[in-house]
N, C-alpha and C positions, 0 to 999 in steps of 0.2 A: 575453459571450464565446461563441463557437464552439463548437459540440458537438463532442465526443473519438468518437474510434472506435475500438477495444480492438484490437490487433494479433494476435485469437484469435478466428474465431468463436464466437459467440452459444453455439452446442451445446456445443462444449470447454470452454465459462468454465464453462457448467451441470453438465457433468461432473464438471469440478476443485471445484466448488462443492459437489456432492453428498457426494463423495469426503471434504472438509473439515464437510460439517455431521454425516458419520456417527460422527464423532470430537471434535466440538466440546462443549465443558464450559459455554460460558457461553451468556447470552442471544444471540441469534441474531442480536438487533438490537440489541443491548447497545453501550455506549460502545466494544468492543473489537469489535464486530459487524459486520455486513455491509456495512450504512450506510457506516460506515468506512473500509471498505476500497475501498467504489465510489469516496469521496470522496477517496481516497488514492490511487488508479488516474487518477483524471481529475487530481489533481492533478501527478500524475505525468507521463503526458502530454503536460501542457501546459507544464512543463517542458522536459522531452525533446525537444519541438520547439523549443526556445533553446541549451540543453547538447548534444546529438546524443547522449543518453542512448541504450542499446539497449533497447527498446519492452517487448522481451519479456521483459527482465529486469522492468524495471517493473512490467509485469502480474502477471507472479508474484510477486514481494515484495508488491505490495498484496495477492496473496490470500492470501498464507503467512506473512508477517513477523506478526501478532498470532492465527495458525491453532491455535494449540497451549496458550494462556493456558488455565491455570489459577482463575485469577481477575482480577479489577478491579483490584487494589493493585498490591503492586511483585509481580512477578513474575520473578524471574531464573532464566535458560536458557530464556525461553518462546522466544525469536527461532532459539535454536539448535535447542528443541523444532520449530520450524516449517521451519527451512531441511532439515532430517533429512527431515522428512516431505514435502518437496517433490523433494528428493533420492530419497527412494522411491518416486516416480508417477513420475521421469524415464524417458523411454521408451514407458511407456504412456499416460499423460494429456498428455502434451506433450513436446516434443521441443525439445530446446537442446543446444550444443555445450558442452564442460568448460571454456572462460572464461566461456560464460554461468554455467553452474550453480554455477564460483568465485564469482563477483561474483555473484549471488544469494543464496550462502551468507553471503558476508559481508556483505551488506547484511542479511541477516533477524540474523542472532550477533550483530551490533553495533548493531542501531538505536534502543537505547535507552542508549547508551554516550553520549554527547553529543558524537561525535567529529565535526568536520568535514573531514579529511585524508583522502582515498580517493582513485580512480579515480570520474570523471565520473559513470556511471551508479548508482554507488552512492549517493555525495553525490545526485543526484539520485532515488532512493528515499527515503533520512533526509531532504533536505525534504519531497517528498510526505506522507510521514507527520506533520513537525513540519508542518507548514502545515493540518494537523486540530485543534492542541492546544484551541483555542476551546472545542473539546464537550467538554472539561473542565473548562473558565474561565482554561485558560492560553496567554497571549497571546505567540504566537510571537514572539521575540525574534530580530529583523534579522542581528545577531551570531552567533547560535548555526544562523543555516541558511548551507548550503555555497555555493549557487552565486548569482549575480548574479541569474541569472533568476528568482528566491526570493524575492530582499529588494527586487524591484521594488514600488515602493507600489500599484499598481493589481489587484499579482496578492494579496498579500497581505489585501488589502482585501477581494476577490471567495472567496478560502479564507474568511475571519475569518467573512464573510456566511454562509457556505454552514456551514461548522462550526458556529455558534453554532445556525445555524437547524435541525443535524440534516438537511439537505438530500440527498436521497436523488436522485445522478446521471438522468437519463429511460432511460441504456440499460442501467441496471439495475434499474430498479422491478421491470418481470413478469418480465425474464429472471433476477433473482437470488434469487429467493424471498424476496423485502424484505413485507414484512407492512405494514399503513398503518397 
């Protein structure tokens, strides 16, 4: 597939990156970690070029919807811990208008809720995010993600590859302080 291109420059991701590692609790690179989030941006993406998801909502739920976790296990209010904290950089670290910043609230508050009923871009975050389950040995179930362009076999296939392997995006390795 095609390589993605962040709808934020390079210097901003590293901003809003710094900003989230000076506050982060867990491994950096940890299952909730960086890795993660590249591979949930790009899946996102490539999405959003099927759904007409808003890019920049995207971007930011990959880097804030698991920003605020506490730990590895069940975590509850970490999504809502993260949309708050994204909600406090608005303005300074990046700029979105108050439907984006709704629909990124409620994409990070709910994405571990199993809901598939939203607005496009949302649905289109909770897959990005379920289309990582692999790197935890759980295998996205076709039913449980929202949009068509999700449960297609060939994209699901290229996520399962990339999750299982831990697969670290190219336009994040040196720009997101991903460690090898």
């Amino acid at each position: 597939m095609r390589p993605v291109n962040p709808p934020f420059p390079p210097e901003q991701i590293r901003d809003i990156l710094r900003v989230i590692r000076d506050q982060y609790a867990l491994a950096w690179s940890g299952i909730h970690g960086v890795r993660h989030w590249a591979r949930v941006l790009e899946n996102g993406l490539r999405l959003a070029d099927e759904t007409g998801a808003d890019r920049e909502v995207v971007l930011l739920f990959a880097l804030f919807h698991d920003a605020c976790r506490v730990n590895d296990d069940r975590d509850p209010g970490h999504g809502d811990r993260g949309a708050k904290l994204a909600a406090s950089h608005q303005g300074r670290l990046f700029h979105i208008d108050g439907t984006q910043l709704a629909l990124l609230t409620e994409a990070c508050t709910l994405h571990t809720r199993g809901g598939t009923e939203a607005h496009t871009t949302v649905q289109t975050c909770w897959d990005a995010d379920r289309l990582d389950l692999l790197r935890v040995g759980i295998r996205p179930a076709p039913r449980k993600l929202c949009t068509a362009a999700a449960r297609k076999p060939v994209l699901m296939k290229w996520a399962n590859d990339r999750a299982r392997s831990k697969h670290s995006p190219s336009f994040a390795r040196e720009d997101w302080m991903i460690s090898s």
